[in-house]
C-alpha positions as CSV (number, residue, x, y, z in Angstrom):
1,X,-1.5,-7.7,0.5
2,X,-4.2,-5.5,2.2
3,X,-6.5,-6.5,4.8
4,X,-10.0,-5.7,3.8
5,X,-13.0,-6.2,5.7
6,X,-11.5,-9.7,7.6
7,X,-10.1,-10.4,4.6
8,X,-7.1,-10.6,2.4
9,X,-6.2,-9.3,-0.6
10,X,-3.1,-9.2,-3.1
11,X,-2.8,-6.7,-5.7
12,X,-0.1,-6.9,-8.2
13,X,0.7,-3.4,-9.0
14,X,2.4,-1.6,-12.1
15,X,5.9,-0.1,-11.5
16,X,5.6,3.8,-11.1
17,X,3.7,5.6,-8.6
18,X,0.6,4.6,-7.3
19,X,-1.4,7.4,-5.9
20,X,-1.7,6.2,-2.4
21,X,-1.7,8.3,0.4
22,X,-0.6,6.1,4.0
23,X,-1.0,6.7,7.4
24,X,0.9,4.7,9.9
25,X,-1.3,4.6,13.3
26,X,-0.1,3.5,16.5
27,X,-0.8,-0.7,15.8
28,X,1.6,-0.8,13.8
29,X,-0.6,-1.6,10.5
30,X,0.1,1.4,7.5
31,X,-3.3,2.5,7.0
32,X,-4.8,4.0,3.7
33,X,-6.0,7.8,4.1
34,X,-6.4,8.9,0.8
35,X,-6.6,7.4,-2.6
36,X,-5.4,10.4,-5.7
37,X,-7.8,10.5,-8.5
38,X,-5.0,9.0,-10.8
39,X,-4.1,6.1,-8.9
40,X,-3.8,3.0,-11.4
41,X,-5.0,0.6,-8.7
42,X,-7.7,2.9,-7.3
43,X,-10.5,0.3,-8.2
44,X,-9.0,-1.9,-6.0
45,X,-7.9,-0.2,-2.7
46,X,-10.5,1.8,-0.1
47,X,-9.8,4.5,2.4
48,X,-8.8,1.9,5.8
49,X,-7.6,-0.9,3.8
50,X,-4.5,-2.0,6.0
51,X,-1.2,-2.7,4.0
52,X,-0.1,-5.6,5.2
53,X,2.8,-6.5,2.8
54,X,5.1,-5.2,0.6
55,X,6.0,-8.0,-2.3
56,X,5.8,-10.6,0.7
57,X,7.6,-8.4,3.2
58,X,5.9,-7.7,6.4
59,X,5.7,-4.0,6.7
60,X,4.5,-3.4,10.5
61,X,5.5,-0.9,12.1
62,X,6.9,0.7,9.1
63,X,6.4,4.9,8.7
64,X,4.6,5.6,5.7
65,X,7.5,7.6,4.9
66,X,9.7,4.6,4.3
67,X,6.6,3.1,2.9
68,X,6.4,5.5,0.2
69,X,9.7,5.4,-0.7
70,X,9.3,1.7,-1.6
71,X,6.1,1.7,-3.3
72,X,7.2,4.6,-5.5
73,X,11.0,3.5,-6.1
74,X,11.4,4.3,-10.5
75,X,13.6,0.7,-10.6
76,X,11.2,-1.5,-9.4
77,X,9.1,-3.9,-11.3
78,X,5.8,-4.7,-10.9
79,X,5.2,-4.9,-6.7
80,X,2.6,-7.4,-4.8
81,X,0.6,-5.3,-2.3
């Protein structure tokens, strides 16, 4: 899930790539920077949504690095952001 404006949110996301671009600041919470013009979940993401969760998994503290490697990984399914 993503925290929106005090708020959160779960996206269930295709398997593939999904055209985010993360930052991961110094609290610890993966930040959205940039959204790609193809990005199948673009309609439901903004610039500084926080990414709280990866399919349930706390990802604090995480380098959006790692991050993308997860998100982006060809095997996996369909992934709860």
């Amino acid at each position: 899930g993503y925290l929106g404006k005090n708020e959160i949110v779960d996206i269930l996301a295709p398997p593939g790539v999904l055209g985010l671009v993360l930052d991961s600041p110094d609290d610890g919470w993966p930040v959205i920077h940039a959204v790609k013009r193809e990005s199948v979940i673009a309609d439901q993401v903004t610039i500084g949504n926080r990414l709280m969760s990866i399919d349930g998994t706390d990802v604090r503290n995480h380098t959006s690095f790692h991050l993308s490697t997860l998100l982006n990984e060809p095997s996996r399914g369909k992934k709860k952001v």
